[in-house]
Every structure is written in structure tokens, then in C-alpha cells.
C-alpha positions in Angstrom: 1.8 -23.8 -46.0 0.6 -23.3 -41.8 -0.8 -27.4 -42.7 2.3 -28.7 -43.8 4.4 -26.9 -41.0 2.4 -28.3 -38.6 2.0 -31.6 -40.1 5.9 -32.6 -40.3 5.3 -34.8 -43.5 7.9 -33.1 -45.8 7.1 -35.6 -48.8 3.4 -34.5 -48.8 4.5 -31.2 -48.8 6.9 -31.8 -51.4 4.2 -33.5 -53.8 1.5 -30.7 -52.9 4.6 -28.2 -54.3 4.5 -30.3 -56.9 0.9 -30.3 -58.1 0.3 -26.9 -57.5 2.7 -25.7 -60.2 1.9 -28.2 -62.8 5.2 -28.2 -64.7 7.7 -29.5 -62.5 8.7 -33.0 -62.4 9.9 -34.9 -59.5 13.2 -36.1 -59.5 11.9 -39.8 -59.2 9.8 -39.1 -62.0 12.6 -37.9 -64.2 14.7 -41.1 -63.7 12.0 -43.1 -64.9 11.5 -41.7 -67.7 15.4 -41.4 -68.8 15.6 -45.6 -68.2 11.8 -46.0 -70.2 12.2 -47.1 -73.3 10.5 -44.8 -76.4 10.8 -44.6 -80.3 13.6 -43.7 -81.5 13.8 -39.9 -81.4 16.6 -37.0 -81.0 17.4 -36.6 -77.1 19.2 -34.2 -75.2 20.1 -36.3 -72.1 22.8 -33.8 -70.7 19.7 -31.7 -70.3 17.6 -34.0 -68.7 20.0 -34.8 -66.1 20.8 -31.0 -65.7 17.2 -30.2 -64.7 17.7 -33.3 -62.4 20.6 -32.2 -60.3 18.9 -28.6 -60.5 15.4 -30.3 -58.9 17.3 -32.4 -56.5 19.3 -28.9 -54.8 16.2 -27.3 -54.7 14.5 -30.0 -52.8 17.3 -29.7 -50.2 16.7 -26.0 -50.0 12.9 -26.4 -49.5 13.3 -28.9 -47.1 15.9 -26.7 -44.8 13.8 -23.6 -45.2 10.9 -25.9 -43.8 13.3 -26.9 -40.6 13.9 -23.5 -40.0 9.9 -22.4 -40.3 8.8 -25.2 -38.0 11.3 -24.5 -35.4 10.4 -20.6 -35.2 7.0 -21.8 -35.2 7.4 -23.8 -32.3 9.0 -21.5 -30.2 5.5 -18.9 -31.1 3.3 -21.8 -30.4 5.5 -21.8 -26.7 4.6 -18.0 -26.3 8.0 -17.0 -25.9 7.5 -14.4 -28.3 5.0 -12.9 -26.1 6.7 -12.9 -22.5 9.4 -11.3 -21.4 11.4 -13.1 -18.3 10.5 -10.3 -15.6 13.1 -10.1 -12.6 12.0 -8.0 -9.3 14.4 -7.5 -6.5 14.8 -5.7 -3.2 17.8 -4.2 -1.4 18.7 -1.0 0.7 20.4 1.7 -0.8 23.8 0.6 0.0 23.5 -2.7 -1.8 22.0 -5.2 1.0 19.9 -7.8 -0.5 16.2 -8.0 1.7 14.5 -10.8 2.7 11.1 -11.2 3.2 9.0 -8.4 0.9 6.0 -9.1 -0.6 6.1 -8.0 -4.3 2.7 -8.2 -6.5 3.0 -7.2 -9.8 -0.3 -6.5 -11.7 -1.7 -5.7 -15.2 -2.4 -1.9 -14.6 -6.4 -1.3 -14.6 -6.6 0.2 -18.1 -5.2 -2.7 -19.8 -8.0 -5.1 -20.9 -5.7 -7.9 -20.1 -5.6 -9.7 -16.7 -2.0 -10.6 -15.8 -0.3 -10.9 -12.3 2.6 -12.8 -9.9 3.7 -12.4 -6.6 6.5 -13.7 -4.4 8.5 -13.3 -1.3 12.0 -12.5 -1.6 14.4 -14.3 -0.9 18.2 -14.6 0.6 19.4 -12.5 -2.4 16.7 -10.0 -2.5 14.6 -11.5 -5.5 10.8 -11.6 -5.3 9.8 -12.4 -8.5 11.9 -14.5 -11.7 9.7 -15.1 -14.3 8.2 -15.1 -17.6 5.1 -12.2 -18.2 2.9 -11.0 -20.7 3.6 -7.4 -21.9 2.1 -4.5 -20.9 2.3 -1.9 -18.1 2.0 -3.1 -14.8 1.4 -1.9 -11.1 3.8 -3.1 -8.6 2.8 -3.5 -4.8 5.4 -4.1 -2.2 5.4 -4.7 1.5 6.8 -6.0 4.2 6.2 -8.1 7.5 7.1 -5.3 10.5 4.6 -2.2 8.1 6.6 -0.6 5.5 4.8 -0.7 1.7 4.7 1.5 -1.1 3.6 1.5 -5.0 5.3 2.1 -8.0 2.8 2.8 -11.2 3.5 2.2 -14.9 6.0 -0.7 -14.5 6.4 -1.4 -19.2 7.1 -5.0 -19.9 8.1 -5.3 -23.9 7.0 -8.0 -25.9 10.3 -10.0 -25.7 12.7 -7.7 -23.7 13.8 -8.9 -20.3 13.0 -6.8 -17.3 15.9 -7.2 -14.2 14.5 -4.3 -11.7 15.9 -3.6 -8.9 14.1 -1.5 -6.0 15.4 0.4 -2.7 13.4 -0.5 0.1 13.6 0.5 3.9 15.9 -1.7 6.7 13.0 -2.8 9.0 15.8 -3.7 11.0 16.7 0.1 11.7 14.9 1.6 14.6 14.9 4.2 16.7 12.8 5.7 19.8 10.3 8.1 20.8 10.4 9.6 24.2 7.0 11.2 24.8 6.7 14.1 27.9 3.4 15.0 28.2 3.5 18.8 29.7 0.1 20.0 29.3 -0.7 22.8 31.5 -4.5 22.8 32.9 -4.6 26.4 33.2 -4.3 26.7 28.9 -7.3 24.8 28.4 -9.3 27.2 30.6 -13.2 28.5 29.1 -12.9 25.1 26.7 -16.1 23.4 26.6 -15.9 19.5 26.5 -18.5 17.4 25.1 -19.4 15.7 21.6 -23.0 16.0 21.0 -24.2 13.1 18.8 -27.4 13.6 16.6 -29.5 11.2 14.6 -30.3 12.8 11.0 -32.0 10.8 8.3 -30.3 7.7 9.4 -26.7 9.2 10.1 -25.4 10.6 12.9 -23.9 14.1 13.1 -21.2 15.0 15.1 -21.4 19.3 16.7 -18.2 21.4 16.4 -16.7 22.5 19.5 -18.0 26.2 20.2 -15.6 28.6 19.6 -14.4 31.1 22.4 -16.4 34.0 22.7 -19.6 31.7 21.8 -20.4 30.9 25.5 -23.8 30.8 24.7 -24.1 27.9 22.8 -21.2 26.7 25.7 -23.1 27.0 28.3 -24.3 23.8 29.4 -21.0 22.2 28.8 -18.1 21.1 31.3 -14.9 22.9 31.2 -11.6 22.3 33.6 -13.0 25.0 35.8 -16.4 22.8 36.6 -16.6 19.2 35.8 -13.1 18.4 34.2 -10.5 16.9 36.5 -7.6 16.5 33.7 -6.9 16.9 30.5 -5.7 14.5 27.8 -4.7 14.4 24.3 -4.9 12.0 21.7 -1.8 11.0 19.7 -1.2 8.4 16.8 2.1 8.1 15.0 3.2 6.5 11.3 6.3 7.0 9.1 7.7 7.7 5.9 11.1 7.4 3.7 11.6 8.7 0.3 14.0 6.9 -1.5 16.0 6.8 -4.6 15.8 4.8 -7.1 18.0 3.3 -9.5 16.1 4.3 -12.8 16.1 8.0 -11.4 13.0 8.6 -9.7 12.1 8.2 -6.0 9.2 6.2 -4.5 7.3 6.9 -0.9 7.7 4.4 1.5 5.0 4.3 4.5 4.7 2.5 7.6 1.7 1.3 9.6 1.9 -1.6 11.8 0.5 -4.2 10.1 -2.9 -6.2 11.5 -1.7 -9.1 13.0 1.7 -7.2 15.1 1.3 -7.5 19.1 -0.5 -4.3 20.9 3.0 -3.7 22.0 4.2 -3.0 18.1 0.8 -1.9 16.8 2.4 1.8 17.7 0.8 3.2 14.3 -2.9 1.7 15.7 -3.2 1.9 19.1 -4.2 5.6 20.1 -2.1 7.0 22.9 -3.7 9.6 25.4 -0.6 11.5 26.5 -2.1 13.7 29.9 -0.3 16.0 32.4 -0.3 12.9 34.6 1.2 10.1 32.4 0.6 8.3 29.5 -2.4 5.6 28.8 -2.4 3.3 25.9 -5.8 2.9 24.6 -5.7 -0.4 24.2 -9.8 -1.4 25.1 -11.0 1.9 24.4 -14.7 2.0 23.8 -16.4 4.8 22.3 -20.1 5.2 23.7 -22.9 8.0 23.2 -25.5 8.4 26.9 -28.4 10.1 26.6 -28.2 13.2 29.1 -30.3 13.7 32.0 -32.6 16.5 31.2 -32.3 19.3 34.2 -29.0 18.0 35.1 -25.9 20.5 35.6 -24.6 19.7 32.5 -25.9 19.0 28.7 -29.5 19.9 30.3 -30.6 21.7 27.6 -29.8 19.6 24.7 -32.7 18.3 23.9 -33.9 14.2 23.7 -33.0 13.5 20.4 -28.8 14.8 21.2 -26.8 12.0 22.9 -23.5 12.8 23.9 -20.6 10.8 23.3 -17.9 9.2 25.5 -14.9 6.7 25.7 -14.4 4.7 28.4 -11.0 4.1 29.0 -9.6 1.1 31.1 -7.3 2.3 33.8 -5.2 -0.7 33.3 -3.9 0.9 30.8 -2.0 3.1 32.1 1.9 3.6 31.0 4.5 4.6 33.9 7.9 5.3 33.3 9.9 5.1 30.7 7.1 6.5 28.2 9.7 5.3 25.2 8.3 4.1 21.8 10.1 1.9 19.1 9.5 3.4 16.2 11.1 2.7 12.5 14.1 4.5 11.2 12.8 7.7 8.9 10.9 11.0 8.8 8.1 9.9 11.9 4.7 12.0 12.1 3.1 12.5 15.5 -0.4 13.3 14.8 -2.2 14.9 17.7 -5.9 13.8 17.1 -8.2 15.4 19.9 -8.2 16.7 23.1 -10.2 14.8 25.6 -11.5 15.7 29.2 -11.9 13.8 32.3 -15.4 13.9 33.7 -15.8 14.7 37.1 -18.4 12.4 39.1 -20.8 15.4 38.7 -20.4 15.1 34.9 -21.0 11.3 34.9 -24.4 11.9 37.0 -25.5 14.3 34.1 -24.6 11.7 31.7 -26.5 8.5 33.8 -23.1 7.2 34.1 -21.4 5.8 37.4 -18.0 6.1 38.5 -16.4 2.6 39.2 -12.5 1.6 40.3 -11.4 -0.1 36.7 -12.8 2.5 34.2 -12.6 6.0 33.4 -14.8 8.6 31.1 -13.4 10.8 28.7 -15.1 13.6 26.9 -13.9 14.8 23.5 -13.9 18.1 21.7 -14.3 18.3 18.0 -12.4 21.0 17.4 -12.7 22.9 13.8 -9.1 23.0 11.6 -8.8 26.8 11.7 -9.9 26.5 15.4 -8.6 29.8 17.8 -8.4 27.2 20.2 -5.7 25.2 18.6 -2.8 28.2 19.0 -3.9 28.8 22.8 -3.9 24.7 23.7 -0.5 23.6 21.6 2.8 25.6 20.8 2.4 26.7 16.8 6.0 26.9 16.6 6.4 23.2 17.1 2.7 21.9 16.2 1.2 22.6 12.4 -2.4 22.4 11.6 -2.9 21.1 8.4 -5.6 21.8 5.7 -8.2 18.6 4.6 -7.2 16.3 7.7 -8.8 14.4 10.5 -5.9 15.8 13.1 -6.0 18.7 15.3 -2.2 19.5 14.7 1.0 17.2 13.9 4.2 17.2 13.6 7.5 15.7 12.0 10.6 13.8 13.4 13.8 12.7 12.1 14.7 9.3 13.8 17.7 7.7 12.6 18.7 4.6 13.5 19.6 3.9 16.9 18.4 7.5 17.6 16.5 8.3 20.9 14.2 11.8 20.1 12.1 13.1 22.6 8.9 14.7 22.1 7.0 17.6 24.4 3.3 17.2 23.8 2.9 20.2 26.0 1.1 23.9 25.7 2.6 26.9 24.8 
């Protein structure tokens, strides 16, 4: 039956019918042998032109039940039967079509299928309008100025259409930062600076700051009452939005600038050392290690297989007035990295380093999360240490649109 669907030649399908029952007569066949002439013998002809007309009709059905086979075979042979027409499109909460996400919708990783699009949208909102394979999908979006998220277990059905629509962030809504550094020198009295770098199997360990009460192991190390001349703290910022979604759950959206975004936008990569003095950009920050002096005032003692590591900050980088940030619209997270020291002339001598006019040397402290430090260097009310992260202590501001929020990274 598949051969003579795909074949088209009805009257070879017709005749195969014919010989594979054996008893039935074609209609052709039938007339000639009503007009043959034979012996005289008794003839019903009513009858024989009965099973004619009978023959005839169902020829005509056979031959429209064959239309209808080849057409809805077709259509499979098309793979309509297997797609669905897939619609994605973007828009704020309030309705606003947005331009310019990047949607990528892929098979999800347990599927042993390989399926995926991608598109831009448009004008109206719509990233991608077309025809896919079913199965469950992951769905990647993001956009030119940082925002992105992911939505998981996206179910295309084998031949129902999918119009989604998703809520996305305004990149157009901003707001600003005001950053006051107010960090009192006095607070970071008896706390040792210095990262001491050592070489273990081939990886390099980094020391924990000594905690207070260990001056011992401290001993050796510069502090703002002998070879620290200011302090500094490291600061990094990124955003988030939960939002609503039409189907009834929410999805995360996150911001980070992206790679290719100006130093002046890359607010969510560039490291800002806020100090009691200004604000510095760290722009061309290098991170070194230098090999201490042994005998020297400070780091003596550590022994030559220790190096101790610095940055080396260009003081062309420095921000003046106003220290204002544009950040995006939403819930914005000030993470406060490290706290640095500036080395004193004395402290560079230890280190074989040399003071010059375009650079200066910071010295970091790698302080432990459950640190005692952290509550006598930061206000707790304001700054919260957080379990299983990188950061000394963060915290969260709401910036709505248009909003100016200041921030104090000061001590308590």
C-alpha cells in the first residue's frame, strides 16, 4: 500500500487490488464480456450490470481514500507532524515590547536529541518564530548593556504551538551609586598586612591573615602603626531583579557588564579601592608576588621559599569628586572584597621594591569569613558576612529608576 502512495499511479494500484483478491472483475472487463458473443445460454444481465455499477462506486471510493492518504502523507514526509511553530518574545512587566535580547533555545542535556535556534528580538519583542522539534528545552537570554538569566524545562509538544512570552529587565532604567568612603585609620589598628605566597607541589598557597591575639605569628608584618600609610578597601558591585512571569513562576535576572562595555561601564569588572582619601578605579591593576629581603624590618623571617604578594596600582587612576556610579535599576549588591594597605617606603625596601611618582603598592589581607576582624573594621549592622563566598562582607541596595543612593563604606 506505502508503494502505491508514494507512486501516484492509481491504475496500477487499482489492478494490484485486483489480482490480489482473485475474484473481482474490473469494470472494463465486465463490459467485454456482456458485448462477447457465447452459446446460447440462460443470462441474468440485470445482474451483471448491478455488480458493474457496484465495482464502478467502489473504484471511486478507493481512489478518494487514496487522495486523502497521499495528502496526509505528504504533510509527515514535511515533518510537520513533528515540529511545533515555537514563538519567544520579550517585554517588561507592563507590556513594553524589548529590543535587542538574545534568546537561545536549546535541547536540554538529557535529551539525546541535538536541537537549537537563536535570534535577536525585534521592534515587537520577538526573538524567535519558528518551527522545532519537541522535547524540553533550555532557554538563555541576554542582553547588550549585562542583564541574562535562564529558564530550565521549556516542553515543546509534538504538534502544539508554543507563543511564550517573558518579563525581562528595562536596561534603559538606571539609577546611581554615591560611594563615601569613611574609613577611620584608628579601626584598623594591630592588623597585620601582607599576603604570603607559597609554592606547594606546583600550586601556590595563599596564608590567612593572623588573627588578633596571634601577634606571634604577626610579628614581622606591617600594620598602620609601622609601615602602612592608608588604608583601602576593595569593592565590586552586580545586580539582580526577580520577576514574574506570566505562566506563574518568577525567573532571576543578573547583571554583569558584559566583555566588550567601555572601563567607564564595566562597573560590575573593574575593582574599586574606596580609601579614607578618595576613590581609585583599578583599572591597570597588577597583582605581583617579591621575594622579601631576608633581615629586613619586615617579612624577615619568612623564609626563601615565601614570596609576598602585591598590586601595584597606577595613580592615574585616581577618582575625585563626584564618586557617583551608574548602575542598573534593581536590588544592587556591593561586595566588599579585601582590605588593602599602603606600604610605606620602609615596607617597599623590605620587599626590593622602589617607590616611583606614577605607581603605588598595595598590600592585602586575606581575611578568614568568621574573621574577629571583620566586626572591628566594618559596621555589622550595615555589612553582612556571608557563608561559602570569596567577599569579606557585602551588602544590598534598592535602586529604582532615576534613584540616587548613597553608600558609606566606612567603620563602625
Amino acid at each position: 500500500m506505502t508503494t502505491c502512495l508514494y507512486s501516484r499511479r492509481r491504475s496500477f494500484c487499482t489492478l494490484a487490488l485486483a489480482a490480489l483478491t482473485g475474484a473481482i472483475l474490473l469494470p472494463t472487463d465486465l463490459r467485454a464480456q456482456a458485448e462477447r458473443p457465447t452459446a446460447p445460454q440462460a443470462v441474468d444481465a440485470s445482474a451483471i450490470l448491478q455488480k458493474l455499477t457496484d465495482l464502478e462506486a467502489g473504484q471511486k471510493r478507493l481512489l478518494e481514500r487514496l487522495d486523502r492518504l497521499e495528502s496526509r502523507l505528504e504533510q509527515r514526509t514535511e515533518g510537520a507532524s513533528d515540529f511545533s511553530h515555537v514563538v519567544i518574545r520579550i517585554r517588561t512587566s507592563d507590556g513594553k515590547p524589548l529590543a535587542g535580547y538574545r534568546a537561545t533555545l536549546s535541547i536540554d542535556s538529557d535529551e539525546k536529541r541535538a536541537a537549537t535556534a537563536s535570534g535577536t528580538s525585534d521592534e515587537e519583542g520577538v526573538a524567535i518564530d519558528r518551527q522545532m522539534p519537541y522535547g524540553i528545552y533550555e532557554l538563555a537570554l541576554r542582553e547588550p548593556t549585562g542583564w541574562y538569566a535562564y529558564v530550565q524545562k521549556v516542553l515543546v509538544e509534538v504538534g502544539q504551538p508554543r507563543d511564550l512570552v517573558f518579563i525581562a529587565p528595562d536596561p534603559s532604567q538606571r539609577g546611581t551609586l554615591v560611594l563615601e568612603p569613611k574609613l577611620a585609620k584608628q579601626a584598623f589598628a594591630g592588623l597585620p598586612f601582607g599576603e604570603v605566597r607559597a609554592q606547594r607541589m606546583g600550586s601556590t598557597l595563599l596564608s590567612l591573615t593572623p588573627e588578633p591575639g596571634q601577634a606571634r605569628e604577626a610579628a614581622s608584618f606591617p600594620t598602620v602603626e609601622k609601615g602602612i600609610e592608608e588604608i583601602g578597601a576593595s569593592l565590586s558591585f552586580s545586580a539582580t531583579r526577580e520577576l514574574e512571569q506570566p505562566y506563574g513562576s518568577s525567573v532571576t535576572w543578573r547583571w554583569s557588564a558584559p566583555a566588550g562595555a567601555s572601563p567607564a561601564e564595566r562597573t560590575s569588572q573593574v575593582r574599586f579601592l574606596a580609601t579614607s582619601s578618595g576613590l581609585f578605579r583599578w583599572i591597570q591593576a597588577e597583582s605581583n608576588a617579591a621575594d622579601p629581603v631576608a633581615g629586613a624590618k619586615f617579612f624577615g623571617d619568612l623564609g626563601s621559599d615565601k614570596k609576598l604578594g602585591y598590586l601595584e596600582v597606577e595613580k592615574s587612576q585616581s577618582l575625585q569628586e563626584p564618586r557617583e556610579l551608574e548602575v542598573p535599576a534593581g536590588d544592587v549588591e556591593i561586595k566588599l572584597e579585601s582590605v588593602f594597605g599602603k606600604a610605606s617606603e620602609e615596607t617597599l625596601r623590605s620587599l626590593g621594591l622602589k617607590q616611583d611618582d606614577e605607581s603605588e603598592f598595595w598590600l592585602r589581607t586575606n581575611l578568614r569569613q568568621d574573621s574577629e576582624w571583620t566586626s572591628r573594621l566594618f559596621d555589622a549592622s550595615v555589612w553582612k558576612q556571608s557563608e561559602g563566598t570569596s567577599h569579606v562582607v557585602a551588602r544590598t541596595v534598592k535602586v529604582a529608576p532615576g534613584d540616587k543612593e548613597t553608600v558609606i563604606v566606612g567603620s563602625p
